[in-house]
C-alpha positions as CSV (number, residue, x, y, z in Angstrom):
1,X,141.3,192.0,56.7
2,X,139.7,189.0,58.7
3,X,142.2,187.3,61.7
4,X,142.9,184.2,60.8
5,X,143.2,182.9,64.0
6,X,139.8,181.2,65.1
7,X,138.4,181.9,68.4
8,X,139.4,179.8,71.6
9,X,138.5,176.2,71.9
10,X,136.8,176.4,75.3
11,X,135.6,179.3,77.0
12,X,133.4,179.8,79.8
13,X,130.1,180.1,78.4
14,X,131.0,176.2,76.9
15,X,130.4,175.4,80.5
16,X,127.0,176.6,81.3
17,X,126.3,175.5,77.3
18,X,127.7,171.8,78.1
19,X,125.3,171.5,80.7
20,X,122.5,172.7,79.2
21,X,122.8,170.3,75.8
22,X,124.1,167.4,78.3
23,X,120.3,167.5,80.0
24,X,118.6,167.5,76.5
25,X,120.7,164.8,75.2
26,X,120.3,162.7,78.9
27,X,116.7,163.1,78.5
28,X,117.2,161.2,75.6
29,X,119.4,158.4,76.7
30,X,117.1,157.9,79.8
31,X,113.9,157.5,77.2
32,X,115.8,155.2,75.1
33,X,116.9,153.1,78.2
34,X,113.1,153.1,79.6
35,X,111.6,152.4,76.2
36,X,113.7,150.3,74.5
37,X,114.0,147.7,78.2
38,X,109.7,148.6,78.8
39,X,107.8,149.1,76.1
40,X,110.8,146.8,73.2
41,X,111.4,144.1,75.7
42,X,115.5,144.6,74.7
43,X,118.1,143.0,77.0
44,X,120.0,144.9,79.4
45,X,123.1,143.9,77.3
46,X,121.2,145.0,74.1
47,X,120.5,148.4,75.5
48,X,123.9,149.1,77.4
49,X,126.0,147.0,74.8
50,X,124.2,148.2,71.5
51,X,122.0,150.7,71.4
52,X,123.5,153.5,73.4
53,X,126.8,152.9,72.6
54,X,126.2,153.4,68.9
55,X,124.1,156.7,69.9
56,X,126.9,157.7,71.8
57,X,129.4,157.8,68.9
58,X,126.7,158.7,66.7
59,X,126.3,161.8,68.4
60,X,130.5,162.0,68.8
61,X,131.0,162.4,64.9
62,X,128.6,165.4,64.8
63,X,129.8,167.3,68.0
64,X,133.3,167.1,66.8
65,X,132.1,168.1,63.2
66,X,130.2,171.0,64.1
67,X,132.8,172.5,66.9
68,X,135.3,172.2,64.1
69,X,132.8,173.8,62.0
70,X,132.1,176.8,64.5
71,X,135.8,177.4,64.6
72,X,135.9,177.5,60.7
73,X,133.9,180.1,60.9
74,X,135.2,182.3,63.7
75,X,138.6,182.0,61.5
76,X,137.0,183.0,58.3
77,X,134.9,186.1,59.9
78,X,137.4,187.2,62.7
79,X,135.0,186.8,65.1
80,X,135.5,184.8,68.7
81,X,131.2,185.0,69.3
82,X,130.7,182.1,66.9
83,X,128.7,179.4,68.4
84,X,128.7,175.9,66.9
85,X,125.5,174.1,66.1
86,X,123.8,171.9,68.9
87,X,123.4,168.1,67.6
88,X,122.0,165.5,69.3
89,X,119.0,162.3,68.7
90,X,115.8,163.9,67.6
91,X,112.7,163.6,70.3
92,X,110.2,163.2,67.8
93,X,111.5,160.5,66.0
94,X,112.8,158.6,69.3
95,X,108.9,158.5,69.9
96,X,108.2,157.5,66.2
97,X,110.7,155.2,65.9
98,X,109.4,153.0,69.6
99,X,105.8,153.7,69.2
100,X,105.3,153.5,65.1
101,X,107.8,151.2,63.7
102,X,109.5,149.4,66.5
103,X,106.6,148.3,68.9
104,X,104.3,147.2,65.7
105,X,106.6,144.9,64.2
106,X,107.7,143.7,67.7
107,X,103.7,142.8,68.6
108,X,103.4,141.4,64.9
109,X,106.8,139.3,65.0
110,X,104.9,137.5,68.5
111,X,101.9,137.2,66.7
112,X,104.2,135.3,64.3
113,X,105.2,133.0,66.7
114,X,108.4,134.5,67.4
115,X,109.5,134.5,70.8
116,X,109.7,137.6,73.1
117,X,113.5,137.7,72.4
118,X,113.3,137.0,68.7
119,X,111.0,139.8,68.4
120,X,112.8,142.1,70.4
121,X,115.6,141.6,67.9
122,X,113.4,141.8,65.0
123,X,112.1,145.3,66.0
124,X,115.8,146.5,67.1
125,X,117.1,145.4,62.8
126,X,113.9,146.9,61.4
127,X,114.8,149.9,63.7
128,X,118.6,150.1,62.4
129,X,117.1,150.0,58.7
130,X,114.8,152.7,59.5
131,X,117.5,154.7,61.3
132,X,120.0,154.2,58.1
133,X,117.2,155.4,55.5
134,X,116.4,158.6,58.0
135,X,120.9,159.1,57.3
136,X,120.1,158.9,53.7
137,X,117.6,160.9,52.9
138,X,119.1,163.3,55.8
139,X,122.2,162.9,53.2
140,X,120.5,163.2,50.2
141,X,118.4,166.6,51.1
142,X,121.5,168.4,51.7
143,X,121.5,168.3,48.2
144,X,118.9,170.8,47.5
145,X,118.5,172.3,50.9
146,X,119.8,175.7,50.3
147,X,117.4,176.3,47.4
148,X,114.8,175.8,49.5
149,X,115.8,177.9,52.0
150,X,117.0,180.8,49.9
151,X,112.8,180.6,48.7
152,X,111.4,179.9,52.1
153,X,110.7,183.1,54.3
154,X,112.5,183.2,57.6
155,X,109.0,183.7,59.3
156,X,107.8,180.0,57.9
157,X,111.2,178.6,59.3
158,X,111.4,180.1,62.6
159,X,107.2,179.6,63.2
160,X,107.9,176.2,63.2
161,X,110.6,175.8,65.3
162,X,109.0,178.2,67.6
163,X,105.9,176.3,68.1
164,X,107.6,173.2,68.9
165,X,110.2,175.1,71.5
166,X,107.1,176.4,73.4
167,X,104.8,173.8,72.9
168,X,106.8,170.4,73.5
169,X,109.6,171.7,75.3
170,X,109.1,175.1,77.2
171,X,105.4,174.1,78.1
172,X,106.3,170.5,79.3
173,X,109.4,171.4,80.9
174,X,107.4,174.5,82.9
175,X,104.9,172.0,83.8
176,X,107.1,169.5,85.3
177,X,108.7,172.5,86.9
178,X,105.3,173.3,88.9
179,X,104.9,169.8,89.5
180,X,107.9,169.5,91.5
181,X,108.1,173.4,93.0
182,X,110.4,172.2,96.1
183,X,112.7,170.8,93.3
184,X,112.4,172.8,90.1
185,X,111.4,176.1,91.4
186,X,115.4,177.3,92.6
187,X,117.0,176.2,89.8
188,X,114.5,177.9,87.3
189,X,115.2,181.0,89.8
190,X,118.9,180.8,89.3
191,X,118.5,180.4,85.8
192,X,116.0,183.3,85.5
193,X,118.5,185.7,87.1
194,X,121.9,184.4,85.5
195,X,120.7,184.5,82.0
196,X,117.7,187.1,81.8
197,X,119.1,189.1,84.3
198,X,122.9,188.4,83.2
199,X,124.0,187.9,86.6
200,X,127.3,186.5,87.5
201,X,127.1,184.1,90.6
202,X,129.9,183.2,93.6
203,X,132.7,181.5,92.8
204,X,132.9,182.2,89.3
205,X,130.7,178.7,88.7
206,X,128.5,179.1,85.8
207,X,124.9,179.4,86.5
208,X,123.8,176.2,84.9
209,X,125.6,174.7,87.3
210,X,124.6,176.2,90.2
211,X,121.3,175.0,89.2
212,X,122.0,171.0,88.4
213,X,124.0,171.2,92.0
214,X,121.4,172.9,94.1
215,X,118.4,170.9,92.4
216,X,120.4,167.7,92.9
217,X,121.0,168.9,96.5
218,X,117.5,169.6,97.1
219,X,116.1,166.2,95.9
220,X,118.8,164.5,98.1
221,X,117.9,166.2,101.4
222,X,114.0,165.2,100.4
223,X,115.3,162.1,100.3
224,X,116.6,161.7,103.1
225,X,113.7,163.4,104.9
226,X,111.1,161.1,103.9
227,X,109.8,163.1,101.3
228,X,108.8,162.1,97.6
229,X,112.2,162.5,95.5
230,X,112.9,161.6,92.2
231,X,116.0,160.0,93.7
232,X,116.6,157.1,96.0
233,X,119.8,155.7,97.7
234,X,119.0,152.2,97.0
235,X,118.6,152.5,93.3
236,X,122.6,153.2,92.9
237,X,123.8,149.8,94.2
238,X,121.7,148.1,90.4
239,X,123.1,151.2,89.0
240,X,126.3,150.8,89.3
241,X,126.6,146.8,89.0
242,X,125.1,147.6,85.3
243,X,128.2,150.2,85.0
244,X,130.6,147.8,82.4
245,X,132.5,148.8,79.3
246,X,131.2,148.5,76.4
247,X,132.9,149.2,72.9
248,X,130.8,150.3,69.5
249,X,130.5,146.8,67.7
250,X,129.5,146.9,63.8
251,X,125.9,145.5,63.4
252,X,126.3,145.4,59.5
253,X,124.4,142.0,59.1
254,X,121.7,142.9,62.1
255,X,121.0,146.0,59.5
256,X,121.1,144.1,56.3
257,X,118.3,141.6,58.5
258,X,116.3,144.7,58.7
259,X,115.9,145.7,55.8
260,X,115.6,142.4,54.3
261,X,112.8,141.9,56.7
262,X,108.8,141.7,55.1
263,X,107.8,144.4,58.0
264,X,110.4,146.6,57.2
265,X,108.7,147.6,53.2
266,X,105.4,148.0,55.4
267,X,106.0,151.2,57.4
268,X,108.5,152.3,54.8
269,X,106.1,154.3,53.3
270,X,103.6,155.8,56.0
271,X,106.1,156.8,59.4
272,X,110.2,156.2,58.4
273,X,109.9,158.5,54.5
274,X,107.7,161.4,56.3
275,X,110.1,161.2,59.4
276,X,113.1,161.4,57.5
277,X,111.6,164.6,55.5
278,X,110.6,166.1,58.5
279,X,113.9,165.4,59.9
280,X,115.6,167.6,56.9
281,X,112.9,170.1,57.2
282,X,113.9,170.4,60.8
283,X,117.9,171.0,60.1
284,X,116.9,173.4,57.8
285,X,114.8,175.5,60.3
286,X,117.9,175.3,62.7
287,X,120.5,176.3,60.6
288,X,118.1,179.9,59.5
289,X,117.6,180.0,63.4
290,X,121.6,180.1,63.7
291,X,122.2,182.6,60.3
292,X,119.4,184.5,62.3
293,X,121.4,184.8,65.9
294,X,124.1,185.8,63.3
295,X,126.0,182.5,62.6
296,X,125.6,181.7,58.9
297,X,126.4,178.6,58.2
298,X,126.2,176.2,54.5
299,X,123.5,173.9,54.4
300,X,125.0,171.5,52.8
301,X,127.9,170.6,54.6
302,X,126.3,170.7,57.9
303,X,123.1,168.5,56.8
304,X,124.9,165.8,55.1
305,X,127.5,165.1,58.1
306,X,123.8,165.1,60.5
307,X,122.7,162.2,57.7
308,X,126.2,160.5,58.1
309,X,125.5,160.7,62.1
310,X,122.5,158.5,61.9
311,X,124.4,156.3,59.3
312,X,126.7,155.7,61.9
313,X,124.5,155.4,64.3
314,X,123.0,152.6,62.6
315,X,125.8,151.0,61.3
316,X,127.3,150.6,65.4
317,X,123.6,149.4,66.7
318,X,121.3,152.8,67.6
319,X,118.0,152.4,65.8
320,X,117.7,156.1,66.5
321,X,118.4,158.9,63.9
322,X,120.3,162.0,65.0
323,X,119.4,165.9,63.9
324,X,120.5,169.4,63.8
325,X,119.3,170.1,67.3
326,X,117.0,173.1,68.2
327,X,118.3,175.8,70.9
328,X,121.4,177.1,69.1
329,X,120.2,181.4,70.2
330,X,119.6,180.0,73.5
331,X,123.3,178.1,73.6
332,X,124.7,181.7,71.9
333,X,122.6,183.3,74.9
334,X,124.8,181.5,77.4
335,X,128.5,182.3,75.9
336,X,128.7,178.8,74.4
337,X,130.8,178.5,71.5
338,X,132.6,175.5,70.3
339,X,133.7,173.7,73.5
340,X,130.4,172.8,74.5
341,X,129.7,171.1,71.6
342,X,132.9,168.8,72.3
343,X,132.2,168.5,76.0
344,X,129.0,167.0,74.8
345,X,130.1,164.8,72.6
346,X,132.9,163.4,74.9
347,X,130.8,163.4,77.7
348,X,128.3,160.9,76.1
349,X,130.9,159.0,74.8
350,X,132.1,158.1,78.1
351,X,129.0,157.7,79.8
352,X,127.5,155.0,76.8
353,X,131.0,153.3,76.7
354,X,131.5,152.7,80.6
355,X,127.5,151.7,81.2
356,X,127.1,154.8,83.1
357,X,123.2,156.1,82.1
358,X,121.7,154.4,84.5
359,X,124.0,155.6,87.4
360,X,124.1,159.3,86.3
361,X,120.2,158.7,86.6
362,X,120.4,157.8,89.8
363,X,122.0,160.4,90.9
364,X,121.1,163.6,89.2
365,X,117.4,164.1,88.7
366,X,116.2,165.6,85.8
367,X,114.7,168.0,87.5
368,X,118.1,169.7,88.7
369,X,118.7,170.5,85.1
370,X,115.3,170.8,82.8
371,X,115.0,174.9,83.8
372,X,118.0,175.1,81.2
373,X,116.1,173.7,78.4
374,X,113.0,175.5,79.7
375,X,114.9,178.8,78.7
376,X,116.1,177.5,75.5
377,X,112.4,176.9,74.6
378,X,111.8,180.4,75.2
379,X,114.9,182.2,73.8
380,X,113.8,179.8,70.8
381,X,110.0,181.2,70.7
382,X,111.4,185.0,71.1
383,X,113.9,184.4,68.0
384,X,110.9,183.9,65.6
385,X,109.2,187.2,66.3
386,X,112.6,189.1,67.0
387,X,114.2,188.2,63.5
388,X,111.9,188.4,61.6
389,X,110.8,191.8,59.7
390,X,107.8,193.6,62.3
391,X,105.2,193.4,60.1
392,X,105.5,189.6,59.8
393,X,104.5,189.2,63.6
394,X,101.5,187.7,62.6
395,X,102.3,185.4,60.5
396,X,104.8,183.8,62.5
397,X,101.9,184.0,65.2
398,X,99.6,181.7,62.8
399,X,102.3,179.5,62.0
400,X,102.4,178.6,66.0
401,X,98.9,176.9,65.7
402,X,100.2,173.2,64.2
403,X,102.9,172.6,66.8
404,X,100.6,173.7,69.5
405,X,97.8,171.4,67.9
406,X,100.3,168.1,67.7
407,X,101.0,169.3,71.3
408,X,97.8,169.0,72.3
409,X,97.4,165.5,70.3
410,X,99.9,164.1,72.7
411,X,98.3,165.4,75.7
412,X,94.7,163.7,74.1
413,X,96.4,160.4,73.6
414,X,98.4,160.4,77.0
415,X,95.0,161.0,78.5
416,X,93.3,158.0,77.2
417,X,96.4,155.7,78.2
418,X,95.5,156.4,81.4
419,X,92.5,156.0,81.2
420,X,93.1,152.9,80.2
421,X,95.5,152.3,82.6
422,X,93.2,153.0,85.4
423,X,90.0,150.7,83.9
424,X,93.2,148.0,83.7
425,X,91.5,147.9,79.6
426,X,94.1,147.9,77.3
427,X,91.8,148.3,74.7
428,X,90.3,151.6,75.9
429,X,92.7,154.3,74.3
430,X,92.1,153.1,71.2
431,X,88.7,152.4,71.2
432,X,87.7,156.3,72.9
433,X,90.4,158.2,70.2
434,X,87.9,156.3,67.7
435,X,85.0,157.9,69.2
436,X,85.0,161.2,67.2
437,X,81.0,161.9,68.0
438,X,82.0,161.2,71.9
439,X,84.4,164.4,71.4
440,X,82.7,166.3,69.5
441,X,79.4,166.1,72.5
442,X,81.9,167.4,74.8
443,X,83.4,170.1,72.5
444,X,86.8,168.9,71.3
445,X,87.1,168.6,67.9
446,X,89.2,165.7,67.5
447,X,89.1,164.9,64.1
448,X,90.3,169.0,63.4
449,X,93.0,168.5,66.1
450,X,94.4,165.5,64.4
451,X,93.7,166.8,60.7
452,X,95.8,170.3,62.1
453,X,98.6,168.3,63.8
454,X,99.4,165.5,61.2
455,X,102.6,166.8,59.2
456,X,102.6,170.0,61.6
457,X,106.0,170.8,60.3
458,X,105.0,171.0,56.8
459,X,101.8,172.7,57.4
460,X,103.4,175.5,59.3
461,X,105.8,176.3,57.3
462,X,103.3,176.7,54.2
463,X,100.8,179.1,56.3
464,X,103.3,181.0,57.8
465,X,105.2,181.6,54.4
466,X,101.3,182.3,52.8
467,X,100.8,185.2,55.8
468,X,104.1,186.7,55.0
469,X,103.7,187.1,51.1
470,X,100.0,188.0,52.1
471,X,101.4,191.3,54.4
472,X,103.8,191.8,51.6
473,X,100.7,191.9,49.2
474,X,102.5,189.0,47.0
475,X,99.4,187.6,46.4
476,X,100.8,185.2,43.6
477,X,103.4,184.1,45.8
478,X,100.7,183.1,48.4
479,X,99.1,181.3,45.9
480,X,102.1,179.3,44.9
481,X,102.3,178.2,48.5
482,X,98.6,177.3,48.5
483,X,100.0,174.8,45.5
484,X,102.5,173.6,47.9
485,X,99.9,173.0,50.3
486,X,97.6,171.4,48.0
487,X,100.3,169.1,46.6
488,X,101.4,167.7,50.0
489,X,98.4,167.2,51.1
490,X,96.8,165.0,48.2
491,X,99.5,162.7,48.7
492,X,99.5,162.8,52.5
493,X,102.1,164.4,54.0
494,X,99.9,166.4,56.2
495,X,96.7,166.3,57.6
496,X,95.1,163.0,56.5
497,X,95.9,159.8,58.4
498,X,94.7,159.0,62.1
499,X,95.1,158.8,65.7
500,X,96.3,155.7,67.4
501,X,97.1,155.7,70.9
502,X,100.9,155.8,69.8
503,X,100.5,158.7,68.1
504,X,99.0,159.9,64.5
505,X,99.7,157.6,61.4
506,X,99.9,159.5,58.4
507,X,98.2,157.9,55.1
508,X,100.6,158.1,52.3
509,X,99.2,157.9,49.0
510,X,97.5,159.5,45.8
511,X,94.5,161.6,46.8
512,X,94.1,160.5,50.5
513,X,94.3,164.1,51.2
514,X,92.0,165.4,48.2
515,X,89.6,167.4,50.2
516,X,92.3,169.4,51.9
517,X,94.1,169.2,48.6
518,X,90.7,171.2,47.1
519,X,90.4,173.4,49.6
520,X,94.1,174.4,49.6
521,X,93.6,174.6,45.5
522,X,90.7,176.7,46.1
523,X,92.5,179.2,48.3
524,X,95.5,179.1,45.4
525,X,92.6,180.2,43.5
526,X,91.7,182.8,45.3
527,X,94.8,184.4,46.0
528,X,95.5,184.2,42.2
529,X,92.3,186.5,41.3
530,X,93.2,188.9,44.2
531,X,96.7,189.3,42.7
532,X,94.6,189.9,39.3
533,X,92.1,192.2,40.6
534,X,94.5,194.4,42.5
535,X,97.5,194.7,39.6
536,X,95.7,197.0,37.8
537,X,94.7,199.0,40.7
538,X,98.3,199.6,43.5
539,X,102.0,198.2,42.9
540,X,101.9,194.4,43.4
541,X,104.9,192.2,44.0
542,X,107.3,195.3,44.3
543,X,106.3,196.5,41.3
């Protein structure tokens, strides 16, 4: 008979878990307060008295839900190794959000003749709308989200997640790492031998941090010895004169502006539907990567409080959606169970509320903390091949090849920025991403890259879940996928669009994806006369 009693609260894996899902969720805060002030044009007081704030208790709601959750569990299944589900604002769509929705209707509200203030508020309600339709159709998938993943292999689900934890976080965080070795390189080293080598450290203080202390340490004392540091002694006096509180305020008629806004029924369609079905597709992957470390948790339940965490976010003024974070093996890894998720949330809370961001900033580098989320990446990456059967090794393997292509999308387009940058052209990104003839004469194959990348999530998860019925000789099955394939793309969802120096676009509609659409309907085709052919000859399909 199960124990009724759930585990303990807080334990001291929460601790090393905390910080390791604090310096995710900071990364995010710090992009927002760069982005939304650099590239948005918001006010200081829009930023520290809106935005954040309403991110802050955005992210509260679901850290509470999901620790409660966790324990839930632990009662139900007498178990004290449960570990809640990691929450926080999705990377992804921060960047979609700024760069695809936000920034054009900001540039077009100038065009307008809307001052630089108007159309700062302009984009931010246009942002809240798209936020609050992300919430709902985040709400509305929870609906039908276990079906989907009681008929989805857990190779296709873990592929995906595995190519973005090694592509966009592990790779970038390892190369920032070796970018700053006299920073990075001892807190990767402490990580390295706390959690692969499972190494307790003096003092009883966890190894996380160990690491954030000794990396903030070292960028301190390269501060102070003339050396370049991501730190600097006279940034904390603006930092903490912008330290005020600041309450979550309703923005109900700033959101009903937004929506009510011509701009707002124009990227509708092409950037906030796809990101808001990516965004389920995401929580799904993460709750199979938690039943996988051994925490099985309802679909339902868990992905409509995430869609009621970016309702609130935009009801209190955050234009940014929240999701089902990735990392929850790697958090498990560390000990973490349901205190960490609280910590986080409480942490954030009162850091958004007291106008703190910019201070903790100022003194805590980033890179004191990113080997954490470097291991995550990898923990993350070694999941998908470790549960999942042997034999589907390779398909998990194939399904790796989207992520790593959007990856490499980003690195093309960050490229010719700076490029432009340099020739002082603002025109340049755009005009050499058009260039598909100049790539192709030095051997990338741009318009490939971009066809591969566009609706990566999707795409994986139909290959990878192709490969697996393919090594389980379910060649009917593979061809059904092949339909799934062939239906999302002729209406868009992956591989059509193009490549803007924000970022690819995708081009929803009917049939702007009809020759991927044929060639995925061919290969359907294929599979189908294979299953055919061979049914008379060996067992098919377990019979």
């Amino acid at each position: 008979m199960s124990d009724p009693r759930p585990q303990p609260w807080f334990v001291k894996g929460d601790l090393d878990g905390f910080f390791g899902l604090a310096v995710d969720n900071l990364i995010q805060f710090l992009l927002i307060l760069g982005l939304c002030a650099g590239v948005l044009g918001f006010s200081s007081e829009l930023v520290l008295g809106r935005v954040l704030p309403g991110a802050a208790l955005s992210i509260l709601v679901g850290n509470v839900f999901y620790g409660w959750q966790a324990q839930r569990l632990s009662a139900a299944e007498g178990r004290t190794d449960v570990t809640a589900l990691p929450y926080g604002i999705n990377t992804v769509s921060l960047f979609a959000f700024v760069f695809l929705v936000m920034l054009p209707v900001r540039l077009a509200a100038l065009e307008g003749g809307a001052s630089s203030e108007e159309a700062a508020e302009i984009a931010w309600q246009v942002g809240l709308a798209a936020c609050l339709v992300s919430g709902v159709l985040e709400g509305l998938g929870s609906l039908v989200a276990e079906p989907i993943r009681k008929v989805t292999p857990r190779a296709a689900l873990l592929s995906t997640l595995a190519g973005i934890a090694i592509s966009f976080i592990a790779i970038d965080f390892a190369v920032r790492t070796f970018e700053a070795p006299l920073l990075a390189l001892l807190p990767l080293a402490v990580i390295l031998a706390t959690y692969f080598g499972r190494t307790d450290l003096p003092l009883r203080i966890p190894g996380g941090a160990w690491a954030v202390l000794l990396g903030s340490a070292a960028a301190w004392i390269l501060a102070a010895a003339g050396e370049p540091s991501p730190v600097d002694a006279a940034a904390l006096g603006p930092a903490a004169e912008a330290a005020g509180f600041a309450l979550p305020v309703p923005v109900i008629g700033d959101l009903v502006a937004g929506f009510e806004h011509p701009l707002f029924g124009q990227f509708f369609v092409p950037v906030i539907l796809p990101m808001g079905l990516f965004n389920i597709l995401g929580s799904l992957q993460n709750i199979e990567s938690a039943e996988a470390a051994g925490d099985a948790y309802p679909a339902l339940p868990s992905l409509a409080v995430n869609g009621a965490g970016s309702i609130v976010a935009a009801a209190f003024g955050s234009c940014f959606p929240t999701t089902i974070y990735i990392g929850h093996p790697g958090w498990k890894g560390l000990g973490a169970r349901s205190g960490y998720s609280i910590l986080n949330g409480v942490f954030f809370t009162v850091l958004a509320l007291g106008g703190l961001t910019g201070l903790l900033a100022a003194l805590v580098p980033l890179e004191a903390g990113m080997a954490i989320v470097l291991w995550i990446g990898i923990v993350i990456t070694a999941q998908a091949f470790q549960a999942t059967p042997r034999e589907h090794a390779p398909a998990v393997a194939f399904g790796l090849f989207p992520s790593i292509a959007a990856w490499g999308v980003l690195i093309m387009t960050q490229t010719a920025g700076a490029a432009g940058l340099v020739a002082e052209d603002p025109t340049l990104a755009a005009r050499t991403l058009e260039s598909g003839a100049a790539f192709a004469r030095s051997g990338a194959h741009l318009d490939g890259l971009v066809a591969l990348s566009q609706g990566f999530m999707l795409t994986c998860v139909v290959w990878a879940a192709a490969s697996t019925m393919l090594i389980e000789r379910r060649f009917l099955a593979a061809a059904t996928w092949m339909g799934v394939g062939a239906a999302l793309a002729f209406v868009g969802f992956i591989h059509t669009g193009e490549l803007t120096p924000a970022g690819g676009v995708l081009e929803i509609g009917l049939g702007t994806g009809w020759r991927w659409a044929l060639g995925y309907a061919l290969a359907g085709a294929f599979f189908a006369l294979v299953h055919l052919w061979a049914r008379g000859r060996e067992p098919v399909d377990g019979h």
